[in-house]
C-alpha positions as CSV (number, residue, x, y, z in Angstrom):
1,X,11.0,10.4,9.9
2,X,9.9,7.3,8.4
3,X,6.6,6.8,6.2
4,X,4.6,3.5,6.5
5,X,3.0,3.7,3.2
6,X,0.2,1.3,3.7
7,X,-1.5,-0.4,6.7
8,X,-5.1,-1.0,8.1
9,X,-5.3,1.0,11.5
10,X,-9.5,0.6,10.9
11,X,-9.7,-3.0,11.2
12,X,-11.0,-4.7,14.2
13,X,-7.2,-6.4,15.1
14,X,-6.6,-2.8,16.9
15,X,-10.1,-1.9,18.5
16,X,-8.4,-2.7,22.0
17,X,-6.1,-0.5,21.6
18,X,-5.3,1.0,18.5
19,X,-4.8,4.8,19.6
20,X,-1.8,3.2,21.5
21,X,-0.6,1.3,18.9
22,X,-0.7,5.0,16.5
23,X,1.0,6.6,19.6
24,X,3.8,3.7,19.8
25,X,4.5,4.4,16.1
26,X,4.3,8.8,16.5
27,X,7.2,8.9,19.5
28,X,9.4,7.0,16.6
29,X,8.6,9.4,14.1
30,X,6.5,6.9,11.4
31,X,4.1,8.6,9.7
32,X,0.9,5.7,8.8
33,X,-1.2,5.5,5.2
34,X,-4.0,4.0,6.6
35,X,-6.0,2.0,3.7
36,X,-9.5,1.7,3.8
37,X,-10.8,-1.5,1.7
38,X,-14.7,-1.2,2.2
39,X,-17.5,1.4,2.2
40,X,-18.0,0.7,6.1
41,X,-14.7,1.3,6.6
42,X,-14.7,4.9,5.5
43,X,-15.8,6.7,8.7
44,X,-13.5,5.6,10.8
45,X,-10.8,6.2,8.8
46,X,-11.8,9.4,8.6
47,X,-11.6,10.4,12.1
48,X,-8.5,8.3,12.6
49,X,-6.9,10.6,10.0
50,X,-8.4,13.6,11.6
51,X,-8.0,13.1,15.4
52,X,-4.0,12.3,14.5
53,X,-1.6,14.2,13.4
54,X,0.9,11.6,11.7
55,X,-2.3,9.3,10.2
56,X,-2.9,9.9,6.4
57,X,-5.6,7.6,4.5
58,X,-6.2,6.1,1.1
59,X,-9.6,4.7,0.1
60,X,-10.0,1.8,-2.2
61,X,-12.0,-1.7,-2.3
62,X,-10.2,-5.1,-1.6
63,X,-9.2,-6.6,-5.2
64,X,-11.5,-9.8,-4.5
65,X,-14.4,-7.6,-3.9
66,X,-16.5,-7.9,-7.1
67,X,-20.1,-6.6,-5.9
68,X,-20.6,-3.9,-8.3
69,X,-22.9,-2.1,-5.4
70,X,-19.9,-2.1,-3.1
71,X,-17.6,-0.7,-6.3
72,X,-20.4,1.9,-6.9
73,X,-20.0,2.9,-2.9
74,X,-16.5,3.1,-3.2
75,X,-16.4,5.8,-6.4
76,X,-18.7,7.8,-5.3
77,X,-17.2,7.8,-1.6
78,X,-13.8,8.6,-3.2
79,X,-15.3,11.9,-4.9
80,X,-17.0,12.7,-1.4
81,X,-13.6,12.6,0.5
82,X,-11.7,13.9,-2.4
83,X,-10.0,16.9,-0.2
84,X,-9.5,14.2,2.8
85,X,-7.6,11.7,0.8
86,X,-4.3,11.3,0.1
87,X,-4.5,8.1,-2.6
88,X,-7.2,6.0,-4.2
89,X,-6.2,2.4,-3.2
90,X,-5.9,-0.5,-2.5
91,X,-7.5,-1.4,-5.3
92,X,-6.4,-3.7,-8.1
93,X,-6.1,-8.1,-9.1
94,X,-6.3,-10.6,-6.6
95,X,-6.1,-14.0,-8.4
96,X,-5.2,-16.3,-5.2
97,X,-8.8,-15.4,-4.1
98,X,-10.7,-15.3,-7.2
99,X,-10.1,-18.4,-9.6
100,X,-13.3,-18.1,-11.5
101,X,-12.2,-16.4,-15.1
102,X,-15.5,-14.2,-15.4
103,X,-15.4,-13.3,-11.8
104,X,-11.7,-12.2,-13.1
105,X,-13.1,-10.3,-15.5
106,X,-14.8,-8.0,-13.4
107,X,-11.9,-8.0,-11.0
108,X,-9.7,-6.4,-14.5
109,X,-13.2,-4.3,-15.6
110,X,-12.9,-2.4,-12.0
111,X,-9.5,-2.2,-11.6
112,X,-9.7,-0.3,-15.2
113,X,-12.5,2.2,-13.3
114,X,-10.2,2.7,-10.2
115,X,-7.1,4.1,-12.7
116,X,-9.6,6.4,-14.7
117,X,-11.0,7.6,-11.4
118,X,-7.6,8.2,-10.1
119,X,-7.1,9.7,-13.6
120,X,-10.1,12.1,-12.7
121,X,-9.5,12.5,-9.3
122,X,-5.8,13.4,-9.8
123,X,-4.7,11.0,-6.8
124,X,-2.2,8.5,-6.7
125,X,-3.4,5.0,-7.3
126,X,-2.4,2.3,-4.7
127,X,-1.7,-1.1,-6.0
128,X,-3.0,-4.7,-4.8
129,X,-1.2,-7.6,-7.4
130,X,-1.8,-11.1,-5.9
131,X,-0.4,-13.6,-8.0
132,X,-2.0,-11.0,-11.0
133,X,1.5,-9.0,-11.1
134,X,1.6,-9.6,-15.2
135,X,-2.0,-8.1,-15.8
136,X,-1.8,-5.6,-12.9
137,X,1.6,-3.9,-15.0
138,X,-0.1,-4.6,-18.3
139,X,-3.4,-2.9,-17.2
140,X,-1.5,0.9,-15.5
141,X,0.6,0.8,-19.0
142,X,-2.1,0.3,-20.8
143,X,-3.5,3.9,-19.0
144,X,0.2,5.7,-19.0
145,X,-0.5,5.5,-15.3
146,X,2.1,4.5,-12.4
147,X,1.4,3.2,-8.9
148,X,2.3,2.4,-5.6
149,X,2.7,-1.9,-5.8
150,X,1.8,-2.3,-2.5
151,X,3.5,-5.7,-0.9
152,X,4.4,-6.7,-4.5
153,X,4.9,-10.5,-4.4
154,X,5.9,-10.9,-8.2
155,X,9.4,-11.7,-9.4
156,X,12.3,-9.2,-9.8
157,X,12.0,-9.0,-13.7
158,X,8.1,-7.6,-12.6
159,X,9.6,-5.4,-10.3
160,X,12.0,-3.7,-12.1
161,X,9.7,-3.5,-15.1
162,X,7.0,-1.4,-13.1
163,X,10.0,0.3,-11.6
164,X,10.6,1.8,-15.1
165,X,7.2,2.6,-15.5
166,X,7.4,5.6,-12.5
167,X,6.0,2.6,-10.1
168,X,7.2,2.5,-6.4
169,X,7.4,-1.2,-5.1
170,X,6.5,-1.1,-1.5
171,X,8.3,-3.5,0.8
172,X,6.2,-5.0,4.0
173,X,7.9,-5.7,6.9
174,X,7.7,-9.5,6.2
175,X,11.2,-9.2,4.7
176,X,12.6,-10.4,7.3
177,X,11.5,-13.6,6.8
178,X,10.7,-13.8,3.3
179,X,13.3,-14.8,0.5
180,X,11.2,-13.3,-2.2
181,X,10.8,-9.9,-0.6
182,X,14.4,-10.1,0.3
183,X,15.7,-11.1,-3.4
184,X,13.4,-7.6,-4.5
185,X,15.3,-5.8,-1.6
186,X,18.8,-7.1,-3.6
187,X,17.8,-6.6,-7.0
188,X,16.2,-3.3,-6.7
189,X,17.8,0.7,-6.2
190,X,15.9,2.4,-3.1
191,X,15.4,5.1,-5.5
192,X,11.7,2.8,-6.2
193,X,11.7,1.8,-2.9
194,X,8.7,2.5,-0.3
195,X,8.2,1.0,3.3
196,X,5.0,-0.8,4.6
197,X,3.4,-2.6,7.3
198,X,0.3,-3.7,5.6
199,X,-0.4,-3.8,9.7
200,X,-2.4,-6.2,11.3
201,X,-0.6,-8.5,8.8
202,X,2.9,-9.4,7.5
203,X,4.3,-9.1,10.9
204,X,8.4,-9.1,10.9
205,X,7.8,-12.4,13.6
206,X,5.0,-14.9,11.6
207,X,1.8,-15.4,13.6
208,X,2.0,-12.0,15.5
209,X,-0.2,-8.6,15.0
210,X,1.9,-6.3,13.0
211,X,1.9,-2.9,14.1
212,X,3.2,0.3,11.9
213,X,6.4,1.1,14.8
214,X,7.9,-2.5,13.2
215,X,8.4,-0.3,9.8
216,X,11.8,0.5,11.9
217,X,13.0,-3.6,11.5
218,X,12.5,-3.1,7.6
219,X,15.1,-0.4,7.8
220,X,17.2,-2.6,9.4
221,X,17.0,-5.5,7.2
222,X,17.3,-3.1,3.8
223,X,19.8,-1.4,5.2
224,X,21.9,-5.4,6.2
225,X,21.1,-6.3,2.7
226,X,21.9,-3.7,1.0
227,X,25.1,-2.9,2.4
228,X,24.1,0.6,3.5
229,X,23.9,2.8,6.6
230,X,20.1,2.8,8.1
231,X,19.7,6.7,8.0
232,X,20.3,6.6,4.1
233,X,17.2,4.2,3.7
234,X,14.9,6.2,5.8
235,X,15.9,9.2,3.7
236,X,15.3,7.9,0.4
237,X,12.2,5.7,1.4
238,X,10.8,8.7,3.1
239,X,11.6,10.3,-0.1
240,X,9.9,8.4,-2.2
241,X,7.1,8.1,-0.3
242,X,6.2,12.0,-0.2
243,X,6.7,12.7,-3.8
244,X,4.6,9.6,-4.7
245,X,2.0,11.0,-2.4
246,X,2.6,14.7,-2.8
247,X,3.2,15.3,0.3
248,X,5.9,18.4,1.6
């Protein structure tokens, strides 16, 4: 069994063929958080999760989305589908995008709502950080609150800080190519360790559609970094990734 924590089985990368591309991933035992980032996209993700077994879903609003109608959707969508959600998320900072400091402002002034709904909602809070790691760590301490760092691109002093903080740092299959993914992989115990796709994107080959069955070459590469057998890290990130999501 292997968990891919977070990818986005909704979007329109897959609309040829995505009930293949979930079947591809079932017959190799991966389980698939799939993350809706937009009002529209809540439907579908909700018969996606329905219609197959293995498919979970979170529901957040991308980080660089500052439209306070669209944030307003979102909360009140999330208390809709409270019994059909596993997560709130992604949600959080997205700084590459958004350079503007008052637009900024309203990126930290959601991302603040999203934790207290969480909070209300008793979900587990999914984590967006782009180039924003430092606030995004600041911000959940500032609640008490720990969270899933979904494709965490900060350094390994960030890491290991949200580590101690009950966060899980979620690893994208772009580790194979990627030094900075691979020095987190080095520094950190899999005991904080979960596996992602982030699927369409972060493919394991660059310019290619990821899909959620290539969560089996991030095993690989932990396990050839690490130094340990494969089996162990899809124990323990399979681990992880149920208690975060309190899943039996």
């Amino acid at each position: 069994m292997l968990f891919d924590v977070h990818c986005h089985l909704s979007f329109p990368e897959f609309d040829c063929d995505r009930d293949m591309v979930i079947e591809k991933a079932c017959k190799e035992g991966v389980y698939m958080v799939n993350s809706s980032v937009s009002p529209e996209e809540t439907r579908k993700a909700a018969e996606l999760a329905e219609r197959h077994e293995k498919v979970y879903w979170t529901l957040g609003l991308s980080a660089s989305e500052t439209n306070e109608q669209k944030t307003l959707e979102t909360i009140e969508a999330a208390r809709r589908n409270r019994k059909n959600i596993i997560g709130l998320g992604e949600v959080g900072l997205d700084y590459y995008w958004i350079k503007d400091e008052k637009l900024r402002s309203r990126e930290r002034e959601n991302f603040r709502r999203f934790i207290e709904l969480a909070d209300e909602l008793r979900l587990p809070i999914v984590v967006h950080s782009r180039e924003a790691e430092e606030d995004c760590i600041r911000i959940l301490g500032e609640y008490g609150s720990n969270a899933l760092m979904h494709c965490f691109s900060g350094s390994l002093e960030q890491a290991e800080k949200a580590a101690e903080m009950g966060c899980l740092i979620s690893i994208p299959t772009n580790l194979c190519h990627s030094k900075q993914k691979q020095k987190l992989v080095k520094g950190l115990d899999l005991g904080c360790m979960a596996l992602e796709t982030d699927a369409p994107y972060l493919a394991p080959t660059p310019k290619t559609r990821n899909e959620p069955v290539n969560i089996k070459k991030t095993v690989e590469k932990i396990a050839e970094i690490k130094g340990v057998d494969e089996r162990e890290v899809e124990e323990k990130t399979t681990e992880n990734s149920k208690r975060f999501f309190n899943l039996k």
